[in-house]
FILUMVO-440424 format. One record per residue (C-alpha): residue in one letter; x, y, z. Coordinates in steps of 0.1 Angstrom, whole numbers. Layout:
BEGIN
R   resn       x       y       z
R      A       X       Y       Z
...
//
This chain:
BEGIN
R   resn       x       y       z
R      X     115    1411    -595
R      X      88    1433    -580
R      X      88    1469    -597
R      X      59    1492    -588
R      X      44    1521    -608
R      X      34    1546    -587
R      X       7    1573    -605
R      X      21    1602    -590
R      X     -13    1633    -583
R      X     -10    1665    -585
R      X     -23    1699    -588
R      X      -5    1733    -599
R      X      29    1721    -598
R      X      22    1706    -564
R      X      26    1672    -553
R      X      -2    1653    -535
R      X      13    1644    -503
R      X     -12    1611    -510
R      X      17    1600    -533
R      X      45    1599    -506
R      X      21    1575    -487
R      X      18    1552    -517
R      X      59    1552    -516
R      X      54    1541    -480
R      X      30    1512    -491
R      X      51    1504    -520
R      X      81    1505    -498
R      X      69    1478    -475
R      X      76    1452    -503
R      X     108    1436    -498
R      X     126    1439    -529
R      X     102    1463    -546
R      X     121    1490    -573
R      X      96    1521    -569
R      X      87    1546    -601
R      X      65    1572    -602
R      X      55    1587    -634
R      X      46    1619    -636
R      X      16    1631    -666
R      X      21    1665    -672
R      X      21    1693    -702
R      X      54    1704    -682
R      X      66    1677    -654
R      X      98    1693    -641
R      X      84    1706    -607
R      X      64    1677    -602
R      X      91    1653    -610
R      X     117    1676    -589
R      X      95    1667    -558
R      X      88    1635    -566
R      X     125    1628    -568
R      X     133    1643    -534
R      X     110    1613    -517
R      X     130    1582    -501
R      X     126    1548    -517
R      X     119    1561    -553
R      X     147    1544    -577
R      X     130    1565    -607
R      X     109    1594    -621
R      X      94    1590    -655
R      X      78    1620    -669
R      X      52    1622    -696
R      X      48    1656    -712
R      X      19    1657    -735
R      X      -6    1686    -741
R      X     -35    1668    -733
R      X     -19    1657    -701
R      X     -28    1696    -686
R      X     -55    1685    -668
R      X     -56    1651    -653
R      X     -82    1634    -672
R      X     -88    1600    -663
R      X     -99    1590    -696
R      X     -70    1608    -712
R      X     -43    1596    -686
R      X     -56    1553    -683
R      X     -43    1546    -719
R      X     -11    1561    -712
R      X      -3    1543    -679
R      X     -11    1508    -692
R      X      12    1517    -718
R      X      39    1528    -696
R      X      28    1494    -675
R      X      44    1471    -699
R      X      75    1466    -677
R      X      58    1469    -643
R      X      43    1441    -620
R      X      25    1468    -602
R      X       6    1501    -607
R      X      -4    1519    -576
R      X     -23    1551    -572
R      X     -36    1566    -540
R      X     -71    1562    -529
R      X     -86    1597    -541
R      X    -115    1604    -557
R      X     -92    1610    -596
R      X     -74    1577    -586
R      X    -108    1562    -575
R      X    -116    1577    -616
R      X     -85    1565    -630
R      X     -74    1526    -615
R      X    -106    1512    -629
R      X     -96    1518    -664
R      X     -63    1507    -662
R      X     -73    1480    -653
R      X     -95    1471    -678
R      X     -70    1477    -703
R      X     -48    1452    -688
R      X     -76    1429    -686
R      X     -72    1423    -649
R      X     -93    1432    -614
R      X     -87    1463    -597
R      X     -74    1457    -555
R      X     -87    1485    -538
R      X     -82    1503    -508
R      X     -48    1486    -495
R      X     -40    1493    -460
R      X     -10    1470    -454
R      X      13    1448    -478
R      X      20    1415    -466
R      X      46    1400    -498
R      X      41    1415    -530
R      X      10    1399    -539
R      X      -8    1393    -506
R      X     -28    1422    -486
R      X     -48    1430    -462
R      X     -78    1458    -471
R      X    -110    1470    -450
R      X    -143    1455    -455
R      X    -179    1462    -439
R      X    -172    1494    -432
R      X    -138    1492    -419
R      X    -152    1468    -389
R      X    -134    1436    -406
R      X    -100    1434    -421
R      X     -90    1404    -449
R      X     -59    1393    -463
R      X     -63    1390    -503
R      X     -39    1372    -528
R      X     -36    1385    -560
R      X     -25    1367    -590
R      X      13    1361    -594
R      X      15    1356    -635
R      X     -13    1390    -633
R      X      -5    1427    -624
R      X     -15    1441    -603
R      X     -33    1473    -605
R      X     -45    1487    -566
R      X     -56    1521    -549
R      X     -35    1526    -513
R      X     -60    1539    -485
R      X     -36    1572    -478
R      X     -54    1570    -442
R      X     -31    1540    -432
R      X       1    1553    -443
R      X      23    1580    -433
R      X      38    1602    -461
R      X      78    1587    -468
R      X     109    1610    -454
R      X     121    1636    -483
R      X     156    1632    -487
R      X     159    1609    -520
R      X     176    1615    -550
R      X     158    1599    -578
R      X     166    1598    -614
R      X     146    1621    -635
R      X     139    1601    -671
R      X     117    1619    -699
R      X      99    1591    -720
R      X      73    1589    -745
R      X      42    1566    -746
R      X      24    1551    -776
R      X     -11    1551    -769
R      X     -42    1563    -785
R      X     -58    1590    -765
R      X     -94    1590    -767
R      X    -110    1618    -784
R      X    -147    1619    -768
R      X    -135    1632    -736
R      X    -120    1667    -737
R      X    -112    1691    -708
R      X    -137    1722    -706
R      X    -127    1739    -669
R      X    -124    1733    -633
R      X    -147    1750    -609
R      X    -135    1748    -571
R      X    -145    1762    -542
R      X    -109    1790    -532
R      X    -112    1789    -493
R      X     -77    1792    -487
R      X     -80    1762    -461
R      X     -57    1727    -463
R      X     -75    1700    -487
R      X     -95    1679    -466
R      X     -83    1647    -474
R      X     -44    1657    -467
R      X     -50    1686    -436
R      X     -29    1677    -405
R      X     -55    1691    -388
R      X     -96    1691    -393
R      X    -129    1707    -379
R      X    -158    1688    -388
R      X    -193    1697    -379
R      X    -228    1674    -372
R      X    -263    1679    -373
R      X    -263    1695    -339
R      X    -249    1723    -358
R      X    -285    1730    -364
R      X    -282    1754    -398
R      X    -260    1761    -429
R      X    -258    1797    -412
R      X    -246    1779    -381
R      X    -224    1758    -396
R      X    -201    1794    -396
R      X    -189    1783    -362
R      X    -172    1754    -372
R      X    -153    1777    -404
R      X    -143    1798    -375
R      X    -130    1773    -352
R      X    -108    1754    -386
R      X     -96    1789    -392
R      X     -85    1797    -362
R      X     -66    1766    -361
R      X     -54    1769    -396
R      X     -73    1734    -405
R      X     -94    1719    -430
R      X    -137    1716    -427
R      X    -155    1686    -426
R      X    -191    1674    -420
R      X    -210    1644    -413
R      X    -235    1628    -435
R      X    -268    1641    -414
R      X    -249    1675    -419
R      X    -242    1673    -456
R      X    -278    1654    -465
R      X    -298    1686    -438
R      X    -280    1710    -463
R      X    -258    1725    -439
R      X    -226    1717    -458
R      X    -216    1712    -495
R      X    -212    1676    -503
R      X    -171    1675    -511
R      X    -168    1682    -472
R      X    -182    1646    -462
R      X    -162    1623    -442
R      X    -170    1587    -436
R      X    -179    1555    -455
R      X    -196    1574    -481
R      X    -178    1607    -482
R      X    -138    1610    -476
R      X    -117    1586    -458
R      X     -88    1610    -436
R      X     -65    1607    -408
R      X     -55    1639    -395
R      X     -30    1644    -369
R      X     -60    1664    -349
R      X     -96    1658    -358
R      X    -122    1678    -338
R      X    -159    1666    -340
R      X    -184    1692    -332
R      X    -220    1682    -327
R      X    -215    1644    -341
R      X    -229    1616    -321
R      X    -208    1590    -343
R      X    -221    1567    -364
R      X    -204    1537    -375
R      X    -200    1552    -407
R      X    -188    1584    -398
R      X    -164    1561    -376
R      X    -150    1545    -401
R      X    -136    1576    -420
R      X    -115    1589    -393
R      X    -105    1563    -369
R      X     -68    1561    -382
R      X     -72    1597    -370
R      X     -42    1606    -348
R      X     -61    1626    -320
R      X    -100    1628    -316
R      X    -116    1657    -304
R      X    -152    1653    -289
R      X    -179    1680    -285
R      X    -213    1668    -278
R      X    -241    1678    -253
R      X    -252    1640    -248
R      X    -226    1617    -227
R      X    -236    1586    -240
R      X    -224    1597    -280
R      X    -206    1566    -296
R      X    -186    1594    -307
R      X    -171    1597    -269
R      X    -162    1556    -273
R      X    -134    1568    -296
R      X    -118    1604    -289
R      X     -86    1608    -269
R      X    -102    1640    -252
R      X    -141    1645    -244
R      X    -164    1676    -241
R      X    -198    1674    -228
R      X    -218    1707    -233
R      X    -232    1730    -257
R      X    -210    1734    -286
R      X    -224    1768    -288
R      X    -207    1776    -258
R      X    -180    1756    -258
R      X    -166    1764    -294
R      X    -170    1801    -290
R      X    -145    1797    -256
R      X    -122    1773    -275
R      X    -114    1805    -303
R      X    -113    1827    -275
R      X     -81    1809    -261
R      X     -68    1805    -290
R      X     -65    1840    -295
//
C-alpha cells in the first residue's frame, strides 16, 4: 500500500497553503493514504487546519520545544523517524523544504526527487528540466522511499471540507545539538507572501532605480498583491533578493501576474508560466515577454502604471 507523509509548513499558527497542493499531488496516486504531520511546540491550530483539507486520512502532531521554529536540522531526524511506516515523504518545493528533504533523505540513505509536477503511479513522475523547457518521466525505486519536493506552481491547493483524525505521537530521535535557533528577521510589509499571492506585481530593469521601483509597491498595493522582481532588477540593486522570480529566484503561479518593465527571459519565463493570467507592460513590441501574456501593453510604464492606479481608484 502507498501511504504518503506529507511535511505540513507553517508559520504563526498558519498553514502554508503550499501544503494543500502537496495533498493535491499526493492525491493523484490511486490508492495513496495521505498524512501530514505537523512539528510544532503547540500543533493544535496547525493540525485543526490541516484536518479540514480533502484527501487527508490523518494528522500526526509532534509537540516538542525545539520544534518552535522550523529548523531543518532540528526537524530531518524527526521525520525519518516518523517515516518508518511511510513509502513516501513529501514536502512542498519552498526554500525550508528545499532545507529540509535533502536531509531526510540522507538519513534514509536514499536520493531526493525533486520538483514533481505530475504523478504518473506511485513511483513514476514527470519533473521540469533545463529550465522548465523539457519535461521527463522518472522512476523511482519500488523496494526505496521515496523522499520528493512538489513544485506548488503545478498544483492547485485541495478543497477544505475534510475531517481528518487528529493523533498526538512522540518520536525517538536524537536532535542535534550544534544548530540552535537565535531569531528571525523579516521584512513586515503587510503584502501576501510571494510564493502563495493570488495575485503579483513584479518589476524589470526598465524600472530604472530602487527609488523607482516605488511604482511597482504602489501598483501591488493597490491591488492588494504580492512584489516581485526580475533577476536584472534584483542583481541592478533595485530590489531585495527574496523578491526574485524565475529559475534562480522563486518559482509562482499566481492567478494574475503583472510584469512591468521585463523583456522576458527564458529564465524569468520559467518561474511564472504556470501563471494563470500574464500581464504585459513594456515600451518595446518585440519583448519575448509579449510571446506569453494573455493581455499586452506597449508604452511607458511610467505612464501607463500611474493610469492603471488611477482606475483602480
Amino acid at each position: 500500500m502507498t501511504r504518503i507523509l506529507i511535511v505540513a509548513e507553517h508559520t504563526g499558527g498558519k498553514l502554508n497553503p503550499a501544503t494543500a497542493k502537496c495533498v493535491a499531488c499526493a492525491s493523484k496516486i490511486e490508492g495513496a493514504e495521505v498524512d501530514i504531520a505537523v512539528f510544532a511546540a503547540d500543533a493544535s491550530a496547525v493540525a485543526t487546519q490541516a484536518a479540514a483539507l480533502q484527501g487527508v486520512k490523518k494528522v500526526l502532531t509532534v509537540e516538542n520545544a525545539a520544534n518552535a521554529e522550523p529548523l531543518a536540522a532540528v526537524l530531518a531526524p524527526q521525520v525519518a523517524a516518523l517515516a518508518a511506516n511511510y513509502t513516501h515523504v513529501f514536502g512542498p518545493s519552498t526554500t525550508f523544504d528545499k532545507d529540509l528533504m535533502p536531509r531526510v533523505a540522507a538519513l534514509l540513505g536514499v536520493g531526493q526527487l525533486s520538483d514533481i509536477m505530475a504523478a504518473e503511479s506511485a513511483y513514476k513522475f514527470r519533473r521540469p528540466i533545463y529550465a522548465g523547457n523539457a519535461i521527463v518521466s522518472v522512476e523511482a525505486a519500488a523496494d526505496k522511499k521515496v523522499v520528493a519536493t512538489v513544485r506548488v506552481a503545478s498544483f492547485q491547493p485541495v478543497a477544505e471540507g475534510g475531517s481528518a483524525a487528529v493523533e498526538a505521537v512522540s518520536v525517538n530521535a536524537e536532535l542535534p545539538t550544534h544548530t540552535r535557533f537565535i531569531e528571525r528577521s523579516a521584512a513586515k510589509t503587510g503584502r501576501p507572501d510571494l510564493q502563495t499571492a493570488a495575485k503579483v506585481v513584479s518589476g524589470g530593469r526598465a524600472v530604472g532605480s530602487a527609488d523607482n521601483f516605488k511604482i511597482i509597491v504602489g501598483l501591488a498595493d493597490k491591488l492588494g498583491a504580492g512584489v516581485g522582481a526580475s533577476r536584472a532588477a534584483v542583481d541592478a540593486g533595485y530590489a531585495a533578493n527574496d523578491l526574485q522570480v524565475g529559475q534562480t529566484g522563486k518559482i509562482i503561479a499566481p492567478e494574475l501576474y503583472v510584469a512591468v518593465g521585463i523583456s522576458g527571459a527564458i529564465q524569468h519565463l520559467t518561474g511564472i508560466k504556470d501563471a494563470r493570467t500574464i500581464v504585459a507592460i513594456n515600451k518595446d513590441p518585440e519583448a519575448p515577454i509579449f510571446e506569453v501574456a494573455d493581455i499586452g501593453l506597449v508604452g511607458d510604464l511610467f505612464t501607463i502604471v500611474p493610469e492603471l492606479e488611477k482606475a483602480l481608484g
